[in-house]
TIFIBA-121217 format. One record per residue: residue number from 0; x, y, z of N, C-alpha, C in turn; residue in one letter. Coordinates in pm, whole numbers, m for minus. Atoms other than C-alpha are relative to their C-alpha. Layout:
! residues N
num	n_xx	n_yy	n_zz	ca_xx	ca_yy	ca_zz	c_xx	c_yy	c_zz	residu
NUM	X	Y	Z	X	Y	Z	X	Y	Z	A
...
END
This chain:
! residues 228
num	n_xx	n_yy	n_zz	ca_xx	ca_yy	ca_zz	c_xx	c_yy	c_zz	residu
0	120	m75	34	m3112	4338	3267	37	137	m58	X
1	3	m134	62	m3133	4668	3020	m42	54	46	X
2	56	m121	m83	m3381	4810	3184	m35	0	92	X
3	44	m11	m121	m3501	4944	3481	m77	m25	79	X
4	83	115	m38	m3661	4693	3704	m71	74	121	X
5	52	m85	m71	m3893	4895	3977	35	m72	135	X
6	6	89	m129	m3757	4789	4365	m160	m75	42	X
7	111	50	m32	m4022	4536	4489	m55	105	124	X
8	26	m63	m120	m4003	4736	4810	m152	147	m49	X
9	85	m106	36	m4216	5036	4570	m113	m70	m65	X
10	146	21	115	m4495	4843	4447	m134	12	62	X
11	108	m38	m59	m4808	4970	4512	m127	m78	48	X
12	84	73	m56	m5022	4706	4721	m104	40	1	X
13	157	m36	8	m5299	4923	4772	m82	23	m113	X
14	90	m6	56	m5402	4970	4493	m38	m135	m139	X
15	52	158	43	m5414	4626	4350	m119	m59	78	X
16	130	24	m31	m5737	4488	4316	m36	m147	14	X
17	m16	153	73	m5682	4146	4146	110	m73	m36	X
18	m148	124	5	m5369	3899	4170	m25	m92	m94	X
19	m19	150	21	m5322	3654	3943	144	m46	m54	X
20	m88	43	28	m5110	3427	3934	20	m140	m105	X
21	0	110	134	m4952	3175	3667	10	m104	163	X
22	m17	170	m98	m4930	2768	3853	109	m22	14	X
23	m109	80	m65	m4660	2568	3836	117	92	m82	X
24	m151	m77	m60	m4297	2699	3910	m18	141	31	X
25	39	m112	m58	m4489	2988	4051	m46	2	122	X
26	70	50	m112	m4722	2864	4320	89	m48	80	X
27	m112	54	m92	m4417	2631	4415	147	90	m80	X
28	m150	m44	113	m4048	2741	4301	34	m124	m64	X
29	m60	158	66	m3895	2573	4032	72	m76	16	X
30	m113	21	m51	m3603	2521	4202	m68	m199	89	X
31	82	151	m57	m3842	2192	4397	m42	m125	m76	X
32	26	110	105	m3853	2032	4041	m113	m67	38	X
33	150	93	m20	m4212	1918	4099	m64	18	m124	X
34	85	m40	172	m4335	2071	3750	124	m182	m83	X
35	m55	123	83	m4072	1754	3635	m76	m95	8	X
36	81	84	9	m4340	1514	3732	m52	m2	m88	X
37	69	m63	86	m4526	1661	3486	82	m25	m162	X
38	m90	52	109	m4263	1670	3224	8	m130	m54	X
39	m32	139	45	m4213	1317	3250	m111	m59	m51	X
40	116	45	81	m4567	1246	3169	m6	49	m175	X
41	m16	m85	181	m4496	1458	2847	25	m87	m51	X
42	m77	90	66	m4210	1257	2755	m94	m145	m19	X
43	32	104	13	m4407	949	2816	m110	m13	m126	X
44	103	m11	139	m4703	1062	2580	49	0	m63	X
45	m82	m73	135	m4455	1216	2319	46	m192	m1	X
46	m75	136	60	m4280	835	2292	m108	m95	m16	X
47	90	76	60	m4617	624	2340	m30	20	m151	X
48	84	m91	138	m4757	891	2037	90	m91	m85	X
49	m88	46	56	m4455	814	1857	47	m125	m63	X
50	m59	152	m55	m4326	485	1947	109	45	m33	X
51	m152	m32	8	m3993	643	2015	62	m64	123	X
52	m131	m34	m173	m3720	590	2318	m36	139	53	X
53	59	m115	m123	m3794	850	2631	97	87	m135	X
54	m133	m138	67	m3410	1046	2469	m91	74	m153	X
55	96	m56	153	m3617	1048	2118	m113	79	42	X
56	140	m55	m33	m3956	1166	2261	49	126	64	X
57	m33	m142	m39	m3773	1465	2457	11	88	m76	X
58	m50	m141	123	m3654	1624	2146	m82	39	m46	X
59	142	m22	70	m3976	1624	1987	m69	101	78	X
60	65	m97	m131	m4118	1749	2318	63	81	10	X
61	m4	m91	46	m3899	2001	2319	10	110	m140	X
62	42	m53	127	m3910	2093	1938	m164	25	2	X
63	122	m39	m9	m4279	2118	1964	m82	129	69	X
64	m26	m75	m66	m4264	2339	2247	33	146	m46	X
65	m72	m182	40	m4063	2622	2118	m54	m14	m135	X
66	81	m75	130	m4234	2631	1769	m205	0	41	X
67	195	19	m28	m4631	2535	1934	m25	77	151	X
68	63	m117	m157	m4601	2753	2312	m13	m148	78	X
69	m2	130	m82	m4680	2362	2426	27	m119	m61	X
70	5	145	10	m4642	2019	2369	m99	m36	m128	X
71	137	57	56	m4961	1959	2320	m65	87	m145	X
72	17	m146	145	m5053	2271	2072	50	m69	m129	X
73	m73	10	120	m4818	2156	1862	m20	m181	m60	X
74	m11	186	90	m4901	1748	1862	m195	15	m49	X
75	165	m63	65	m5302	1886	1802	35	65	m153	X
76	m8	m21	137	m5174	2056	1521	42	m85	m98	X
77	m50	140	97	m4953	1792	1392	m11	m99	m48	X
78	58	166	m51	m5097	1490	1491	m148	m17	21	X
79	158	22	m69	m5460	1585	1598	2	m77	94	X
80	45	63	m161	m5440	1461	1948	m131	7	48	X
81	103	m5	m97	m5715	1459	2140	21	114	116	X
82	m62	m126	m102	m5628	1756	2395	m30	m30	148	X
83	33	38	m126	m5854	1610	2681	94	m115	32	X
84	m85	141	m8	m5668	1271	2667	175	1	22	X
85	m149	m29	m16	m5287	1442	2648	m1	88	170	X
86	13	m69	m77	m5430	1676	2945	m11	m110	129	X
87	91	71	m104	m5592	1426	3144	140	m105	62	X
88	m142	88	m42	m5227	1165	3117	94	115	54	X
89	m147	m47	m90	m4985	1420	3198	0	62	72	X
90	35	m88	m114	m5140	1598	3484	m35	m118	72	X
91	19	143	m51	m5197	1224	3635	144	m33	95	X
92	m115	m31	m84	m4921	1313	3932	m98	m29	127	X
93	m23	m32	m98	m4897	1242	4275	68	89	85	X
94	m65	m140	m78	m4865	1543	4526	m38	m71	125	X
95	12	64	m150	m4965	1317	4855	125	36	97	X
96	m129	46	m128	m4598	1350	4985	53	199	1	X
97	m43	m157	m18	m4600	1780	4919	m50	48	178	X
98	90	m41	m123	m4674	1921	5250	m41	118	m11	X
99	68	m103	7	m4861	2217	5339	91	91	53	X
100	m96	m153	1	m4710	2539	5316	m83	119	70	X
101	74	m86	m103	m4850	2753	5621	17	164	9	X
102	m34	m164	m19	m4669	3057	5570	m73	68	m191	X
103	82	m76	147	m4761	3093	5178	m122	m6	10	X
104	169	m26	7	m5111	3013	5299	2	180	75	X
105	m94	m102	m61	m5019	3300	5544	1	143	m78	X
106	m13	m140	60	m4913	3544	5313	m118	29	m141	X
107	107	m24	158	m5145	3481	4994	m160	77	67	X
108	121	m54	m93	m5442	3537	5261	37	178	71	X
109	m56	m170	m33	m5270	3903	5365	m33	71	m127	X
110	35	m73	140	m5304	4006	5005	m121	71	m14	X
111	104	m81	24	m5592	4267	4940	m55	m58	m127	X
112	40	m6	105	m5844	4237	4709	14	m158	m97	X
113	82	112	0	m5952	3891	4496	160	m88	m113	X
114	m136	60	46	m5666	3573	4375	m41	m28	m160	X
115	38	38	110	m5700	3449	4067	100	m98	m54	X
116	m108	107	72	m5477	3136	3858	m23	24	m122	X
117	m27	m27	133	m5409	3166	3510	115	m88	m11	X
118	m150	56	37	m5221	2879	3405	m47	m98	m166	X
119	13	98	174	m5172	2647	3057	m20	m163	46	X
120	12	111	m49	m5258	2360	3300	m119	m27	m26	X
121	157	35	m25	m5592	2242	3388	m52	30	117	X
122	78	m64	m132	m5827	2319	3661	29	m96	59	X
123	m22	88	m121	m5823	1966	3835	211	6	4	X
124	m141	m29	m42	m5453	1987	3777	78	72	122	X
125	6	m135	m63	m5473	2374	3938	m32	m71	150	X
126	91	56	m129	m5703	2229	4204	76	m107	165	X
127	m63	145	m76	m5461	1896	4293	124	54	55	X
128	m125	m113	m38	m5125	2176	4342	m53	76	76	X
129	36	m123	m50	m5350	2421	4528	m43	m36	163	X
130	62	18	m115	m5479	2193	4784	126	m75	46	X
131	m97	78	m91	m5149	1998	4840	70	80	96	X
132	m85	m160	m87	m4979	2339	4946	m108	57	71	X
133	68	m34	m89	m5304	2408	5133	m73	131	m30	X
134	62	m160	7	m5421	2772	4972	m93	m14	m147	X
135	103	m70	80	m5674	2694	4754	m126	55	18	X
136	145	m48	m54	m5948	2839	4926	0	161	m28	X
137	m46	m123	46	m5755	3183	4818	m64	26	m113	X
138	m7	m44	116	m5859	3216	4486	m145	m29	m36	X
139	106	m49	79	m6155	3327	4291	m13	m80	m73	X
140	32	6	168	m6094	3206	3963	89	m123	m41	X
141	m113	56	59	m5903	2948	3831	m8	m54	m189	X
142	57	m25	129	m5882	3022	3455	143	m132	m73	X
143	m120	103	97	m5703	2712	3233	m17	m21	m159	X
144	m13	m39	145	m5613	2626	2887	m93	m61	m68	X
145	134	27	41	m5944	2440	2863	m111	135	m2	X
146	127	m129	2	m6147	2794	2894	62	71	m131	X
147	m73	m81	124	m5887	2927	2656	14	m25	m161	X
148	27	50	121	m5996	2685	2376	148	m46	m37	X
149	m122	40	m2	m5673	2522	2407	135	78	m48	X
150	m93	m164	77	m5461	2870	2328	71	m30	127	X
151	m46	12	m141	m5189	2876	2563	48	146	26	X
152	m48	m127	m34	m5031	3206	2712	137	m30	m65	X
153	100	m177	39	m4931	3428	2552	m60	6	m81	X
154	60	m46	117	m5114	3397	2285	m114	112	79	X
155	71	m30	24	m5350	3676	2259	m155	0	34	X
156	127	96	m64	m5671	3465	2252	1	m54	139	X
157	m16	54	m168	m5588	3337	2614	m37	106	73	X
158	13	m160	m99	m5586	3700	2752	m138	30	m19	X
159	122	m70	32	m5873	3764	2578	m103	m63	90	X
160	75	56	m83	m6064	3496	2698	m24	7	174	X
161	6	m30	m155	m5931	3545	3076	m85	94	m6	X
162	61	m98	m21	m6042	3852	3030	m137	46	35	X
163	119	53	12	m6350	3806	2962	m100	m35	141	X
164	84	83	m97	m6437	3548	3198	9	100	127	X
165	14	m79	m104	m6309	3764	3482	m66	118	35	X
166	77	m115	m8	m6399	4095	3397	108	73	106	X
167	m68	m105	m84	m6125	4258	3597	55	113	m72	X
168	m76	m118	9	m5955	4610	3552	136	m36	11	X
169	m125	117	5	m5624	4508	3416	69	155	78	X
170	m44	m130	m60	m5536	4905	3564	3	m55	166	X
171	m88	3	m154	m5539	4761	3920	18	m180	9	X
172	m72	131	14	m5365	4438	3842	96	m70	m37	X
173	m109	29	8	m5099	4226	3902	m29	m124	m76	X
174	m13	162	90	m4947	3924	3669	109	m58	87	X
175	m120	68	m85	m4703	3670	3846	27	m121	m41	X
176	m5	78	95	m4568	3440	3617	168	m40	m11	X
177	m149	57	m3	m4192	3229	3595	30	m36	m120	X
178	m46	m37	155	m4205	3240	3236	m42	162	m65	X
179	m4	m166	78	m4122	3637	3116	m34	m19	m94	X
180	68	m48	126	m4265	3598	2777	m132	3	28	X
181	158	20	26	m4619	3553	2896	m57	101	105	X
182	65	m125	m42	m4609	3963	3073	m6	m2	m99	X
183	13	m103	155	m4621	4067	2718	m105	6	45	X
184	210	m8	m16	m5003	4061	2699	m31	60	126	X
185	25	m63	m79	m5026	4161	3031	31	90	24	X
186	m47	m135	m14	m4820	4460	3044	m89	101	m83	X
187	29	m71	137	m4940	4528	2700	m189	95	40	X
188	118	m64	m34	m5311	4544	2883	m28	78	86	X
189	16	m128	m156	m5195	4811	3199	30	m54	109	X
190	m14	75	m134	m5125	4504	3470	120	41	m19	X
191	m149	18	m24	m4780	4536	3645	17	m151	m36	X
192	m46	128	m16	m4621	4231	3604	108	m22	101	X
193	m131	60	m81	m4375	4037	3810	57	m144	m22	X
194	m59	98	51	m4119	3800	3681	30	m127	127	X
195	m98	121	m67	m3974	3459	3902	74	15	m19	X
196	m121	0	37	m3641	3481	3853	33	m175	m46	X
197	m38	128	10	m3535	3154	3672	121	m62	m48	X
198	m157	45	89	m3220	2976	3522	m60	m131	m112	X
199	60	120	91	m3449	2747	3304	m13	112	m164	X
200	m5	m64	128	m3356	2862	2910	m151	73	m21	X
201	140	m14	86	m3738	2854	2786	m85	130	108	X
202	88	m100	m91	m3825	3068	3126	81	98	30	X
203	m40	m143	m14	m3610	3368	3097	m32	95	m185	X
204	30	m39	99	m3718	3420	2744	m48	158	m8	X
205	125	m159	m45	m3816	3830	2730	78	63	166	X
206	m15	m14	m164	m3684	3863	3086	41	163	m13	X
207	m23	m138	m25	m3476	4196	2986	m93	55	m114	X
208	71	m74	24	m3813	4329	2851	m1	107	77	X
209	40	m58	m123	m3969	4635	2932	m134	m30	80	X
210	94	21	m51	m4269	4447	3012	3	m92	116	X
211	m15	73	m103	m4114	4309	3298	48	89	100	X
212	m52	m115	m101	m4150	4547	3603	47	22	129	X
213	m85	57	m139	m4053	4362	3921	15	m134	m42	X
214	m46	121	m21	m3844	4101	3965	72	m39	138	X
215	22	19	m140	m3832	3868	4270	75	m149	m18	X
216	m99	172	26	m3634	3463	4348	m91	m75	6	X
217	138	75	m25	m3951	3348	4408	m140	58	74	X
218	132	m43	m38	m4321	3385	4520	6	71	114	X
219	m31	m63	m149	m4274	3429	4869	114	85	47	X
220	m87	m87	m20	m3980	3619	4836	m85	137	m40	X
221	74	m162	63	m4223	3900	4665	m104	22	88	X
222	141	m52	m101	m4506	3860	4906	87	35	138	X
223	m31	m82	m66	m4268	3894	5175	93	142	13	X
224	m41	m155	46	m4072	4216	5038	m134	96	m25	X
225	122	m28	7	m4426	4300	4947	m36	94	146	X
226	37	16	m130	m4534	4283	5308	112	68	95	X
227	m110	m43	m84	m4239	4434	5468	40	171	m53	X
END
């Protein structure tokens, strides 16, 4: 890191108003590979779409990715997908065998002031991760890339729209997100941000920004440094 990352131990709890947080490899760590369920539904669309081999359909999936922000972005532009129909197959996961996570219910419920999700998922997606880990009764808002007119973070238009819908004071608000390119926008609007720490290429992207002002190994590692 270039620059100067603020100890978690100094971040000012009280006067945060509004949390939100990004979903998956945030909610859980990535390190639990459960966002790969997910993946694999990619791959599986990307080769049906296609009619490639899984190895063929990855590359695509990730070439699409790093020039479209998603998958999907980029097979809508290319291809004209359908967006509900790519959303609806690859969020089509079983979480029955996650168990409930008592202490992140625990600590997300200690938090002051109102939760919020912000992810490039979907709401029942949001909904089906929130209740397997047991804390979705935490959150206010759960803003997805269906409200965002299929824009994913960071674009711009996504922020805007959160924005919007929520109506919060980005001055007493935090971002919490395991992909560093998507504080930009949020820093850019007055929220602190706080990075995941990751070893996944596409999710340290930006990392030694300066719009990245705490960094933590994971969720509960920040709520309990937070808290302590």
């Amino acid at each position: 890191m270039t620059q100067r990352i603020a100890p978690i131990t100094d971040f000012p709890t009280t006067k945060i108003n509004d949390w939100i947080f990004d979903l998956d490899n945030t909610i859980y760590p990535a390190r639990t590979n459960l966002f790969l369920r997910v993946a694999v539904r990619i791959t599986e669309f990307v080769a049906n779409h296609y009619l490639v081999p899984h190895d063929e359909a990855r590359v695509i999936q990730k070439d699409l990715f790093h020039r479209y922000g998603t998958t999907m972005r980029g097979m809508m532009t290319e291809e004209a997908i359908c967006p509900d129909a790519y959303l609806s197959f690859v969020h089509d996961i079983d979480l029955s065998d996650m168990p409930l996570d008592h202490e992140l219910d625990r600590m997300i419920g200690a938090l002051p002031g109102k939760k919020h999700i912000f992810t490039n998922g979907t709401v029942p997606h949001a909904e089906n991760v929130l209740d397997a880990f047991g804390v979705r009764h935490h959150f206010d808002q759960i803003f997805d890339i269906v409200a965002a007119d299929y824009i994913p973070k960071p674009e711009q238009h996504a922020f805007d729209q959160f924005m919007q819908k929520t109506n919060i004071d980005p001055t007493g608000a935090v971002m919490i997100e395991d992909m560093a390119r998507n504080l930009q926008p949020a820093a850019a609007l007055g929220m602190r941000t706080v990075w995941l720490d990751s070893d996944i290429e596409w999710a340290t992207q930006g990392a030694d920004s300066d719009y990245v002002h705490y960094r933590a190994d994971d969720l509960k590692g920040f709520l309990a440094a937070v808290a302590a």
